[in-house]
N, CA and C of each residue as an Amber inpcrd file, in Angstrom:
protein
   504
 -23.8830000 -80.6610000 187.2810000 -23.9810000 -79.2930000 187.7600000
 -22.7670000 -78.4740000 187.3100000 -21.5380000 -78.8970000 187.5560000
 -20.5650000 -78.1770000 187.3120000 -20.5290000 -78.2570000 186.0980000
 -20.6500000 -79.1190000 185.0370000 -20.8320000 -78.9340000 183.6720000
 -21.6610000 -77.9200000 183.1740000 -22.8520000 -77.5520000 183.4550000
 -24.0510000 -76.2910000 183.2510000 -23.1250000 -74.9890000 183.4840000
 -22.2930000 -75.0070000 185.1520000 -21.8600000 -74.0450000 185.5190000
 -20.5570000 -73.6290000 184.4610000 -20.0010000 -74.1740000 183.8700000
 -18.9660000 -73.8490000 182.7750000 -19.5260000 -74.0700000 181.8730000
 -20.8440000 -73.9630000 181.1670000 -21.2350000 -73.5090000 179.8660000
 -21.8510000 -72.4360000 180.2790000 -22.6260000 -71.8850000 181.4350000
 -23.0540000 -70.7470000 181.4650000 -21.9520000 -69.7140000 181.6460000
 -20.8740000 -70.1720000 182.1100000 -19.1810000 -68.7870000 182.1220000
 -19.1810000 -68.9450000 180.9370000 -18.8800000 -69.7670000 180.0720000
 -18.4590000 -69.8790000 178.7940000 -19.2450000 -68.7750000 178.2070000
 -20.3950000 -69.2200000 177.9740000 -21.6270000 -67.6500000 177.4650000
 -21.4250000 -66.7670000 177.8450000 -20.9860000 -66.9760000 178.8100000
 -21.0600000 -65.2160000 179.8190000 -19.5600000 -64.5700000 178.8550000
 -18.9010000 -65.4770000 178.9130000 -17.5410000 -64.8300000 178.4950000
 -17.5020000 -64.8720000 176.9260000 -17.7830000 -65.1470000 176.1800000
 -17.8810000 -65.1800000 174.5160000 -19.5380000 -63.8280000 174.6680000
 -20.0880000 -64.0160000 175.1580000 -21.1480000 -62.8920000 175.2590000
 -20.2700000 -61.4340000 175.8240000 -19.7370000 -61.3750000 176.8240000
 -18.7990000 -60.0070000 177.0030000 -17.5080000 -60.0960000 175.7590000
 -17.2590000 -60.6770000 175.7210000 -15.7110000 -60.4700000 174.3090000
 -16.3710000 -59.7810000 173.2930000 -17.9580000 -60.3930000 173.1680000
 -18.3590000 -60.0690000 171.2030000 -18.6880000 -58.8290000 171.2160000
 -19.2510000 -58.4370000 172.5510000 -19.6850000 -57.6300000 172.2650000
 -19.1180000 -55.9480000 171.9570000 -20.1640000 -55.0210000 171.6310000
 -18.9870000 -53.7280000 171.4770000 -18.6670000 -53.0120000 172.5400000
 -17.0310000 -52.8030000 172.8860000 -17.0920000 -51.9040000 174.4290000
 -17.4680000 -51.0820000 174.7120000 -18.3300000 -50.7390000 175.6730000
 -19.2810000 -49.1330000 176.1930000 -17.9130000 -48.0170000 176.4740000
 -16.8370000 -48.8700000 177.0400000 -15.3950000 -47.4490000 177.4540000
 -15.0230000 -48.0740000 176.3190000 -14.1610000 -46.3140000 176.0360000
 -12.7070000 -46.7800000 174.9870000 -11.5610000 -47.3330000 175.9320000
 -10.5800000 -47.9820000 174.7650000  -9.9320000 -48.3600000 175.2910000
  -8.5870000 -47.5040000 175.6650000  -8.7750000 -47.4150000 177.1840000
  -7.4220000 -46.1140000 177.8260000  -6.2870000 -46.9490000 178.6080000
  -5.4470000 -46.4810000 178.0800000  -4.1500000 -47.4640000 179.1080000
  -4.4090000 -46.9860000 180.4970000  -4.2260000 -48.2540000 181.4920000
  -4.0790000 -47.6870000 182.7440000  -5.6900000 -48.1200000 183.3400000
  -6.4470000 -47.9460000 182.5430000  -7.7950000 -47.7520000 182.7490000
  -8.4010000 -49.2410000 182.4520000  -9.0490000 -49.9930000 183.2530000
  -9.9390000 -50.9960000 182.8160000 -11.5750000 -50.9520000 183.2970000
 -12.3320000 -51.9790000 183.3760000 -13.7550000 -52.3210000 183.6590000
 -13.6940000 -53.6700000 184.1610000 -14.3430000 -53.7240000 185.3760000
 -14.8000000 -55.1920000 185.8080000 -16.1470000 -55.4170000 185.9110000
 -16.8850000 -56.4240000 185.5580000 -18.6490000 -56.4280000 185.6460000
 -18.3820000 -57.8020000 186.7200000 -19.1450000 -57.4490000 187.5760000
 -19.1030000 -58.7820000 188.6640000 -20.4060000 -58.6840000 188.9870000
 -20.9690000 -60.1360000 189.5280000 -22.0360000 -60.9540000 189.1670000
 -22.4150000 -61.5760000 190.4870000 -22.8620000 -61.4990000 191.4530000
 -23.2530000 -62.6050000 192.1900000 -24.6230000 -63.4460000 192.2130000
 -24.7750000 -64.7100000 191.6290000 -25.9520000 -65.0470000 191.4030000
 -26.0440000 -66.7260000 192.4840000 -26.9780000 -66.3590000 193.7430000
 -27.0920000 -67.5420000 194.4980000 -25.4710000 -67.3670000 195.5070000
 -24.6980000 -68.6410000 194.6820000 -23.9360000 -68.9060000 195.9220000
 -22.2460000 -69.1010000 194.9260000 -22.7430000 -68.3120000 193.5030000
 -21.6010000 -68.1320000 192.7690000 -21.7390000 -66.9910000 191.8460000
 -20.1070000 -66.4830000 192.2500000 -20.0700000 -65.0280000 191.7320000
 -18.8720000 -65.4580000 190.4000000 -19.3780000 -64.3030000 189.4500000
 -18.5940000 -64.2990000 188.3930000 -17.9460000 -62.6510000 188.0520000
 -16.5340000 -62.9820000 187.3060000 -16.3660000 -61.9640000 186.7300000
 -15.8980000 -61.8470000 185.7130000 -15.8550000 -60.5090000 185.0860000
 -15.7120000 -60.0940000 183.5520000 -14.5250000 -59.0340000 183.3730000
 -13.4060000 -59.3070000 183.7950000 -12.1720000 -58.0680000 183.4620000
 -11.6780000 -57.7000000 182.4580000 -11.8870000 -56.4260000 181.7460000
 -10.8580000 -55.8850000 180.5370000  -9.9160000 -55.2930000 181.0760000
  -8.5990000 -55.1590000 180.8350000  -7.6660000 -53.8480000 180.6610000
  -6.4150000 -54.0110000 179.7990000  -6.1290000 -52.8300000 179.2720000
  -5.3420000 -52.9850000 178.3580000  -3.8350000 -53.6370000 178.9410000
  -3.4600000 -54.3930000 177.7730000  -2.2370000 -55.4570000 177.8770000
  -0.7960000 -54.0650000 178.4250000  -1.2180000 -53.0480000 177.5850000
  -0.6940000 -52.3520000 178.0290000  -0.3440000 -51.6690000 179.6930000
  -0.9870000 -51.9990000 180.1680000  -0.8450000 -51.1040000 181.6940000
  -0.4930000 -52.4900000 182.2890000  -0.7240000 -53.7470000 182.0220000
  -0.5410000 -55.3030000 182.4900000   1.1870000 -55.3670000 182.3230000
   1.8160000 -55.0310000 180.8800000   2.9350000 -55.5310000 180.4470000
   3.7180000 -54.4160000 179.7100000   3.0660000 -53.3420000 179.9180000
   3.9340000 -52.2060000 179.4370000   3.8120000 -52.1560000 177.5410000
   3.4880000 -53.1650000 177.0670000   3.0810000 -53.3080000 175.6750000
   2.0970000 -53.6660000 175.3850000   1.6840000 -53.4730000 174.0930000
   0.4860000 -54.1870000 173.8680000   0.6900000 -54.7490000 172.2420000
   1.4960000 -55.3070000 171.6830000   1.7890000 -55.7780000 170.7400000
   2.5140000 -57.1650000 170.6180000   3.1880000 -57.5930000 169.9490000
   3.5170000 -59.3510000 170.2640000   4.4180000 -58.8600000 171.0380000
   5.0540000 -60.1240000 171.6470000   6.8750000 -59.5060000 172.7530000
   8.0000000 -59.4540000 171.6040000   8.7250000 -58.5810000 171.4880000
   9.2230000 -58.2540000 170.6880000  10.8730000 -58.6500000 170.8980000
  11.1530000 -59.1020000 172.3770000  12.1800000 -59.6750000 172.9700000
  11.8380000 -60.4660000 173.9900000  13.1600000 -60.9050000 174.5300000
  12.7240000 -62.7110000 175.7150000  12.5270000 -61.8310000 176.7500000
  12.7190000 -60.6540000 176.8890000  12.1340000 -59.8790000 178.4510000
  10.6500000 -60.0990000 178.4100000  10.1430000 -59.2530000 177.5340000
   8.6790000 -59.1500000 176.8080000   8.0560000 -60.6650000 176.9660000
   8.4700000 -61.5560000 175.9620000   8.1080000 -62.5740000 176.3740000
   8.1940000 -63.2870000 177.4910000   8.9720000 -62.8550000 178.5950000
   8.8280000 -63.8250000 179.6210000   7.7070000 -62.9420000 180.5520000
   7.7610000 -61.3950000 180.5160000   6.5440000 -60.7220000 181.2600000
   5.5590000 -61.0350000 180.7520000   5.3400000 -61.6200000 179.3070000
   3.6030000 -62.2460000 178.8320000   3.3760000 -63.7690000 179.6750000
   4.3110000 -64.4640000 179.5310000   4.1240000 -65.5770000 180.1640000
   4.3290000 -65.9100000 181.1090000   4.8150000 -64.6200000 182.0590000
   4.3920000 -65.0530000 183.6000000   3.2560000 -64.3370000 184.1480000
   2.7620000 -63.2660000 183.4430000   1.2610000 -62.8110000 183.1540000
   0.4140000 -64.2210000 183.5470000   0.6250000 -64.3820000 182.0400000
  -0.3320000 -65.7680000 181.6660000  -0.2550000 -66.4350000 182.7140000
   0.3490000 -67.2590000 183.3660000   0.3860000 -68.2290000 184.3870000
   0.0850000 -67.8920000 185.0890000   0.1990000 -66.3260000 186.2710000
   0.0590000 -66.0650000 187.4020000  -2.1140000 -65.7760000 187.3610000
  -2.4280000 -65.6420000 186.0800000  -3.9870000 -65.2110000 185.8370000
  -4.7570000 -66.9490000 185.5440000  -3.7610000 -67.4550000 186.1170000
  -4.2910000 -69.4740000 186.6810000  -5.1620000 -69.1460000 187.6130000
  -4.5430000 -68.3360000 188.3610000  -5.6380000 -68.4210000 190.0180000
  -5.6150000 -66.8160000 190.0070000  -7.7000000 -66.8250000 190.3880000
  -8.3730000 -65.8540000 190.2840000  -7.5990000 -64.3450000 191.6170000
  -7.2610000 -65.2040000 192.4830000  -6.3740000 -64.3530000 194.0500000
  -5.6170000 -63.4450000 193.4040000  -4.8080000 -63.5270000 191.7550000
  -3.9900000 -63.1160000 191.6340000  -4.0990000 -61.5460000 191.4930000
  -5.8120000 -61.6650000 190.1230000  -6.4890000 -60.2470000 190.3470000
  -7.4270000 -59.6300000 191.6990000  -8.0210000 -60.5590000 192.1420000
  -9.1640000 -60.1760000 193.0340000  -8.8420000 -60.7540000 194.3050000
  -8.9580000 -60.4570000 195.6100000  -9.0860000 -61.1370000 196.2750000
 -10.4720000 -60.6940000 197.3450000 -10.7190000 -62.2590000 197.7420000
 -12.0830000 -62.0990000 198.5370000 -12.0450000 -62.1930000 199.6440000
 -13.0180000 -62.0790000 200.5850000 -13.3730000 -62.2910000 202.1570000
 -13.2530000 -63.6930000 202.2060000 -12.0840000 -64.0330000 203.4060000
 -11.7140000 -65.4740000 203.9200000 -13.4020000 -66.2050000 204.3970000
 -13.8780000 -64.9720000 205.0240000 -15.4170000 -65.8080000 205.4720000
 -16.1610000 -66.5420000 204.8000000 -15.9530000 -65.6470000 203.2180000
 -16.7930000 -66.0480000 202.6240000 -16.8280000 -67.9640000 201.8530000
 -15.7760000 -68.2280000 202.1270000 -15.1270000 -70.0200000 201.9600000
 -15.6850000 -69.8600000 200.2810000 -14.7160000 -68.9220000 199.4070000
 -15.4210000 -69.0540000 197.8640000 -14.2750000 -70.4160000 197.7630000
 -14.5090000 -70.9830000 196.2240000 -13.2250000 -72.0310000 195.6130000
 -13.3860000 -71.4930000 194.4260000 -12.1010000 -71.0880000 194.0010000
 -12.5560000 -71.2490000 192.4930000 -12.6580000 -72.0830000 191.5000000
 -13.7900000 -71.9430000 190.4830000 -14.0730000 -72.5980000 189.5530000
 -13.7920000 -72.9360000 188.2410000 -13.4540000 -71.3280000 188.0700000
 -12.7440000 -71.4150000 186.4220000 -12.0570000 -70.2040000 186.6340000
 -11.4320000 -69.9920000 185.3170000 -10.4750000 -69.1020000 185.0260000
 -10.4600000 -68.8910000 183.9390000 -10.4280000 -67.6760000 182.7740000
 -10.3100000 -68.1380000 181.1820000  -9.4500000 -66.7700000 181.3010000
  -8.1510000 -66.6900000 180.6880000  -7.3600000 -65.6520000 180.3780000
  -7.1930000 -65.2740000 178.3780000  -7.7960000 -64.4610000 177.8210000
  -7.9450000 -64.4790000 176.6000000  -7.4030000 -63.1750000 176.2630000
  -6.3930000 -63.1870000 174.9990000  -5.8560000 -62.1570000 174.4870000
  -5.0620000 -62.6000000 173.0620000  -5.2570000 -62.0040000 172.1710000
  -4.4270000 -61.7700000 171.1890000  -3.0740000 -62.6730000 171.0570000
  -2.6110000 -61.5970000 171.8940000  -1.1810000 -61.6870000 172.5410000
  -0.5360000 -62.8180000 172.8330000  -1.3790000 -63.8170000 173.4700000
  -1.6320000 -64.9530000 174.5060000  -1.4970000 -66.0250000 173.5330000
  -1.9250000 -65.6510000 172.4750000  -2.1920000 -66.8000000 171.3500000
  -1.4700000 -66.4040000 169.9350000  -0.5170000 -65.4320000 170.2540000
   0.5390000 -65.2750000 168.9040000   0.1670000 -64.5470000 168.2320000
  -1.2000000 -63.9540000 167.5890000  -1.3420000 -63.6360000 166.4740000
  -1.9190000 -61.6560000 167.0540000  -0.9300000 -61.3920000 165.8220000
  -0.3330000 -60.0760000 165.7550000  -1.7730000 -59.1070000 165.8240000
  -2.2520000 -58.3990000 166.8240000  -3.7280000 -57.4440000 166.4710000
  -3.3490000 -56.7270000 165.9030000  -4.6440000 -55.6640000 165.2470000
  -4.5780000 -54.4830000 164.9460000  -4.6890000 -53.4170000 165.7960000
  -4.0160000 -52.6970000 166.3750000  -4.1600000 -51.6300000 167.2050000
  -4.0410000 -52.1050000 168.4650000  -4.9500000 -51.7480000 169.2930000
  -4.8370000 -52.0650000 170.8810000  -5.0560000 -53.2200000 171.0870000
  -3.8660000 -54.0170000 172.2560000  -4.1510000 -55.1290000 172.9680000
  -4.5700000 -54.9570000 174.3100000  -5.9610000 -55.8100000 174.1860000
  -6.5970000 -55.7220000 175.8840000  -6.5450000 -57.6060000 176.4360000
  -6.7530000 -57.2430000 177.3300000  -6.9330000 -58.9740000 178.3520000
  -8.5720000 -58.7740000 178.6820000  -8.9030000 -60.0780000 178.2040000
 -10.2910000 -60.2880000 178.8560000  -9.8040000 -61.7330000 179.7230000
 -10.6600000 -61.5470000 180.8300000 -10.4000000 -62.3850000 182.1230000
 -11.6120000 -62.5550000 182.4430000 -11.9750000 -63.7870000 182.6930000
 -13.6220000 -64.4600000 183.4080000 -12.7030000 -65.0210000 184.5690000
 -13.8000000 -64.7680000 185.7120000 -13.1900000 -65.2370000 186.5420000
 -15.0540000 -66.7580000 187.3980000 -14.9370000 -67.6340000 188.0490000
 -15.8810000 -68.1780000 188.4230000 -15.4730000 -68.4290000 189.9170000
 -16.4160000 -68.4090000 190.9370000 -15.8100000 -69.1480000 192.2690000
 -17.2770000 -69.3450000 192.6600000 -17.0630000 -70.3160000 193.4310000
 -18.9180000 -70.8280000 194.1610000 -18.3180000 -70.9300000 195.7500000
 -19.1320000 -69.5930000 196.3380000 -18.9240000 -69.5540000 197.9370000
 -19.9110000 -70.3460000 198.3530000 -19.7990000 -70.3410000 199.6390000
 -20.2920000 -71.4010000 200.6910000 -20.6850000 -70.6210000 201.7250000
 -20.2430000 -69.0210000 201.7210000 -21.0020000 -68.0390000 202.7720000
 -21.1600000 -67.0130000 201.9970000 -21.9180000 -66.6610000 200.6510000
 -22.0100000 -65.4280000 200.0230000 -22.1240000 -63.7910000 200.1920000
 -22.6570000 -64.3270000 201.3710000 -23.1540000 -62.9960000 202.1440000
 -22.0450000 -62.5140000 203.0300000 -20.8570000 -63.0800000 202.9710000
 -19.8320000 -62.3270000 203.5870000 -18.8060000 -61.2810000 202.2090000
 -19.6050000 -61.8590000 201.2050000 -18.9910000 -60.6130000 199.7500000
 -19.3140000 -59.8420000 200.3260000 -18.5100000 -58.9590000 201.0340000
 -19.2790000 -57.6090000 201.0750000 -18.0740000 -56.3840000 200.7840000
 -16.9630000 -57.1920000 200.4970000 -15.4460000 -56.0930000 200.5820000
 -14.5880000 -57.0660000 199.0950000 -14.0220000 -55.8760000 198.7070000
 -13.0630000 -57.1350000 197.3840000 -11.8820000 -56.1060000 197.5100000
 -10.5360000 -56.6400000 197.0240000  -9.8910000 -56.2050000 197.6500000
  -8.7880000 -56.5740000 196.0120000  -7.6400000 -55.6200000 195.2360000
  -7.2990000 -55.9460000 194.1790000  -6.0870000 -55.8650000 193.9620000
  -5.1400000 -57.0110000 194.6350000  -3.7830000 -56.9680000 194.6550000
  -2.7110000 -57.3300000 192.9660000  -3.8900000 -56.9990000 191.9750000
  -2.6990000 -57.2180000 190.5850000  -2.4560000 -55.6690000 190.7130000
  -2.9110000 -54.6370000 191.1180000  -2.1690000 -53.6660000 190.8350000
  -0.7690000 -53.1020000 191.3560000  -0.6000000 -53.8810000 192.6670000
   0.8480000 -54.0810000 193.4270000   2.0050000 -54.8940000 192.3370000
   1.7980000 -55.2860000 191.1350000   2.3580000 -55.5770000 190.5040000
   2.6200000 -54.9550000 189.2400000   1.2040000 -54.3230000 188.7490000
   0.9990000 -53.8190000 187.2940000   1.1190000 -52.1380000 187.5670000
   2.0750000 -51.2420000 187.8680000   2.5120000 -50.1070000 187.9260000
   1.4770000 -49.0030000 187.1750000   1.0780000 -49.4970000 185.6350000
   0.5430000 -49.3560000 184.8300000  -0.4310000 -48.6970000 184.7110000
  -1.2770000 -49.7340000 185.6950000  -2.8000000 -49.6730000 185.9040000
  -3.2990000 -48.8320000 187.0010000  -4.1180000 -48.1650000 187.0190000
  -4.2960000 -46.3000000 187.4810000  -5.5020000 -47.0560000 188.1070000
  -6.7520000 -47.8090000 187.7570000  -7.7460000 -47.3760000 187.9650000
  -9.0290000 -48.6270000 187.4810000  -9.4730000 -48.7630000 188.3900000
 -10.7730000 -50.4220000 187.4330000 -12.2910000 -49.9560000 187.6690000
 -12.9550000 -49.7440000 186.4520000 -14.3380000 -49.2510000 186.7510000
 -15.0390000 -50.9560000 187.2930000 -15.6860000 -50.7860000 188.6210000
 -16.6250000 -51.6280000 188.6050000 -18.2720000 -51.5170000 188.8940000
 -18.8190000 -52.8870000 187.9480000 -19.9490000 -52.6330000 187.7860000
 -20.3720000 -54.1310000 188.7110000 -21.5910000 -53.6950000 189.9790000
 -21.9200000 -55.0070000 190.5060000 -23.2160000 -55.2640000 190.4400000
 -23.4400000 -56.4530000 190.5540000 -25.1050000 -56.9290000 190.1010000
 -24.9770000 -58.3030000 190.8090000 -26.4450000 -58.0930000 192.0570000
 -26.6960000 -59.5170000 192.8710000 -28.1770000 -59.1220000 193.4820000
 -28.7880000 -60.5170000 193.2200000 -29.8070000 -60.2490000 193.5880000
 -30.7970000 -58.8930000 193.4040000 -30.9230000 -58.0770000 192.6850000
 -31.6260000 -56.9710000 192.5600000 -30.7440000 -56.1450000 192.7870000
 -29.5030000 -55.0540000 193.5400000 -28.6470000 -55.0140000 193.9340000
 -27.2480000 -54.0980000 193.1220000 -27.6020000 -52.8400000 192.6520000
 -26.5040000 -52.8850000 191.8620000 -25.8250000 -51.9050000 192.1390000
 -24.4580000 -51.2130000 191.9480000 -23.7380000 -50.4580000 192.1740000
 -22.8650000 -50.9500000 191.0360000 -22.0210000 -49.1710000 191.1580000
 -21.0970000 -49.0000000 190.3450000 -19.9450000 -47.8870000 191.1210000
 -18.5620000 -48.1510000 190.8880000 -17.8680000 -47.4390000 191.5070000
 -15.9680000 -47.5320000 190.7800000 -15.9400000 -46.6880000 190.7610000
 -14.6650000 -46.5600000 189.8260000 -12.8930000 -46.4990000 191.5510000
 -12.4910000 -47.6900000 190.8020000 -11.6420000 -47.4090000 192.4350000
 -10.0590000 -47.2510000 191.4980000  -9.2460000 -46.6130000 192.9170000
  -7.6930000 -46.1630000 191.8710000  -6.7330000 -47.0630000 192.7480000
  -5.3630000 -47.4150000 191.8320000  -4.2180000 -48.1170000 192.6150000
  -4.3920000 -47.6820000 193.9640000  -4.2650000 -46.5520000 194.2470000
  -3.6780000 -45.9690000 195.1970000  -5.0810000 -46.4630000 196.5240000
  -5.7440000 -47.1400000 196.4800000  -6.8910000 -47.2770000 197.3310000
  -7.8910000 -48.8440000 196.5680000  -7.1140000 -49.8090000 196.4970000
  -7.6020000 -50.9340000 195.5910000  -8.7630000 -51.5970000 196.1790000
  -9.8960000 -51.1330000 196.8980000 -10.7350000 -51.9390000 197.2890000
 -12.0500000 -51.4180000 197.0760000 -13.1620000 -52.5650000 196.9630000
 -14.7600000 -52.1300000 196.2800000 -15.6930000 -52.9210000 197.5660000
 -16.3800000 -51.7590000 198.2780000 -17.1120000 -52.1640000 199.2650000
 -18.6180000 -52.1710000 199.1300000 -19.4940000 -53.6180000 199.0630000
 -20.7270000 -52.9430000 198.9890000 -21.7760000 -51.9500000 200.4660000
């Protein structure tokens, strides 16, 4: 089971990377597509490296580099971007942090973070509030369009630092 369940993130996440982005890419500004299907929710985060780390190009000094790589580590556990309803008893499942940046090699133009996130709750139906404490860290970041889809079910709602939470 859990093997199926990390080839279907895997798709999910090489299927959102390939594809072409519907927003341009605005500093400050990202998109989350979140998923609840059954009794596991997924997600799909862009935003530019820029509003994350103040750059978006390789680290160009050991400051730089140590704000990429404590980035990197702290996007181990999903709590770090999102956090959920205690009721809901999610665990998480996976994590995939993917960027350019992340992996050395120099882009052309804008650096963004794509982030999959996986967790399988045990009370789903207490998703009903999400709550987004990376922006208490990332100064940067203004603003996360989200797009939700469960069960038939969809909404969309654009939320700002200043008010970090998405209620269905």
């Amino acid at each position: 089971m859990q093997s199926k369940l990390i080839r279907s993130f895997t798709v999910m996440l090489v299927i959102g990377t390939s594809l072409p982005t519907l927003a341009q890419h605005a500093h400050g500004k990202g998109t989350l597509q979140l998923s609840l299907h059954s009794d596991v929710l997924q997600g799909q985060w862009t935003m530019p490296m820029e509003a994350l780390l103040g750059f978006e190009q390789l680290p160009k000094n050991t400051a730089q580099t140590e704000a990429m790589n404590k980035l990197q580590k702290s996007l181990e556990n999903a709590s770090y971007f999102i956090e959920l309803p205690s009721d809901a008893k999610c665990q998480q499942l996976e994590v995939l942090a993917e960027s350019d940046m992340f992996k050395g090699i120099k882009g052309k133009g804008h650096g963004d973070l794509q982030y999959g996130f996986k967790f399988k709750c045990a009370n789903p139906k207490a998703l009903t509030k999400f709550d987004f404490p990376f922006f208490k860290f990332h100064l940067k970041s203004h603003q996360l369009k989200i797009e939700w889809v469960s069960q038939g079910v969809q909404k969309s709602a654009t939320i700002r630092s200043s008010k970090p939470t998405f209620s269905l």
